[in-house]
C-alpha positions, 0 to 999 in steps of 0.5 A, a space after each residue: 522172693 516172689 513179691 520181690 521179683 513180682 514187678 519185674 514179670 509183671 512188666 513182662 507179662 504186659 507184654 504181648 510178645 511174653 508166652 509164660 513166665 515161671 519162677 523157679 526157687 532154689 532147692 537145698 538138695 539141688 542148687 545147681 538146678 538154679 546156678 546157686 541163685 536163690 530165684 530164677 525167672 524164666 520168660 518165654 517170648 514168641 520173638 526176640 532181637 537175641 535168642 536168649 537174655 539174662 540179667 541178674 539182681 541183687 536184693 539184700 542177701 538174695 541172688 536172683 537171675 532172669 532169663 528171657 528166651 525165645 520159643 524157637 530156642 526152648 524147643 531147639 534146646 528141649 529137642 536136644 537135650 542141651 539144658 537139662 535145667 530148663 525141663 526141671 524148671 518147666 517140671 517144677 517151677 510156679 508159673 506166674 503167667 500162662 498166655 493161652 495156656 502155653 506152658 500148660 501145654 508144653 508141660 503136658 507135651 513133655 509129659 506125653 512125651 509124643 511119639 515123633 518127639 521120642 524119635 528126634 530124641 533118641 536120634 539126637 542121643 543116638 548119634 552123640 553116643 556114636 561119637 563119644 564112642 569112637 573117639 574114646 576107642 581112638 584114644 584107648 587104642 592109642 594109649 590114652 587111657 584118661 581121655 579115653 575115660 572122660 568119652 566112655 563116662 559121656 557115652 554112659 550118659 547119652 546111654 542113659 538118656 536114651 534108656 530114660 526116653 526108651 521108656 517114655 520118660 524125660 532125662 531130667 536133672 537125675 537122669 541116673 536116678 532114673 536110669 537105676 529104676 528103668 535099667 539098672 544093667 546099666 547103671 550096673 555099667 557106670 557102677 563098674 567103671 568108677 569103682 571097679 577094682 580092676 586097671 582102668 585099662 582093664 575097666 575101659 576095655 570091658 566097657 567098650 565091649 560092653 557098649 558096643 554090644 548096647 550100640 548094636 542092639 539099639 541101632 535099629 531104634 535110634 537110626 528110625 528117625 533119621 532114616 524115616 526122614 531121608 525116605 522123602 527124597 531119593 538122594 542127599 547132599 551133605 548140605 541138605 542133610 545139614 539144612 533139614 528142619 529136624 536133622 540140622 539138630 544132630 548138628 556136628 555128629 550128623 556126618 559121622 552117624 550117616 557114616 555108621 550106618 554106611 558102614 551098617 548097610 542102612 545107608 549107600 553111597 551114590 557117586 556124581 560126577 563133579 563139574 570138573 569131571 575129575 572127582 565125583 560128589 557124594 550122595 547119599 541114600 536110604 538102602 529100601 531093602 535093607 531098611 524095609 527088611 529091618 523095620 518090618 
């Protein structure tokens, strides 16, 4: 596979644009890591005219796909958590070509895992859990108990994310092998809730008292980064919170995690009258106290 791919990543490592190019080859036991292709080329450029860009190429009975993408996107999506695939293929893949010893330093990052790096993640994943959360107890309290089930099965998972990064660790691929090692309470949860005899009502309100329990015990980690970054500035506009170098990462669950911990005390509302003088705008602030008080 590799002669056959070679004059493609060789015209790109040419490039001096082209950081890294690493192939990854399809593994019996995890085909999806590589969409069923029997090859990926994965080439990382400093800049591009689009954030990513595939092709894919047929040779014989060999499926092979090349995704170029920009570094600025590759953080973005390692920072999040959006393509679980790319740390397998980091972790795993063959490198063909390092300029300036890029992807060894990236690899060795992910396995250093810094410590800001662990905030920004537990953050991100902490605020994903908050809504899948809240909107499956919407949707159980409503009687929808299915839909209430798919949104309690994405809060086991950003759950286990964060158990895996809790403990220094990335969430790769497996992230529930992972989790029954570091924390097998819940993955005893998952357990529960896909092959538990009892009512799925019955199941799913066990689960949320459960989680809730999880949520409240982690709300002092997961809300750190968020508010370590709101203390550089005395007050917040919605729009600024969404403008931030790294908040703008929380992305659509940004507002309903500030809203939380509004409701937790950690953040208070400060009221501003509007131009119009007939409403007010509302900002936002890091109640020192009561952070000061939770962090010590």
């Amino acid at each position: 596979m590799e002669h056959i791919l070679r004059p493609i990543y060789q015209e790109r490592a040419s490039q001096s644009d082209t950081l890294g190019v690493i192939l990854v080859t399809k593994r019996e036991e995890t085909m999806s890591v590589t969409d069923t292709f029997d090859a990926v080329l994965l080439i990382v450029v400093k800049e591009a005219e689009l954030p990513i860009y595939t092709k894919h190429y047929l040779h014989e009975d060999k499926k092979m796909a090349m995704h170029v993408i920009t570094e600025e996107l590759l953080n973005k999506r390692l920072n999040v958590g959006l393509d679980r695939r790319i740390v397998d293929w980091i972790f795993h893949g063959k490198v063909m070509f390092d300029r300036n010893e890029y992807l060894s330093n990236l690899r060795l990052k992910l396995q250093e895992f810094p410590f800001l790096g662990r905030k920004l993640k537990t953050g991100i994943q902490f605020s994903k859990l908050i809504r899948r959360y809240l909107e499956g107890k919407e949707f159980f309290n409503r009687g929808n108990h299915f839909d209430s089930y798919n949104h309690v099965v994405d809060s086991l998972h950003h759950l286990a994310r964060l158990a895996v990064i809790e403990n220094g660790l990335y969430p790769e691929v497996t992230v529930w092998s992972q989790v029954k090692k570091l924390e097998p309470s819940i993955y005893k949860l998952y357990e529960e809730l896909v092959m538990s005899t009892e009512s799925l009502e019955k199941r799913l309100e066990l689960l949320f008292l459960a989680i809730e329990f999880l949520i409240n015990s982690r709300t002092h980690d997961g809300a750190q980064h968020i508010l370590e970054t709101m203390l550089s500035k005395d007050t917040w506009t919605t729009q600024e919170l969404h403008n931030h170098n790294e908040l703008k990462y929380y992305a659509k669950d940004l507002e309903v995690f500030v809203e939380y911990l509004i409701d937790k005390g950690y953040i208070i509302v400060e009221s501003k009258l509007s131009k119009s003088g007939l409403i007010y705008h509302r900002h936002y602030k890091v109640d020192k106290d009561f952070a000061t008080s939770a962090y010590e």
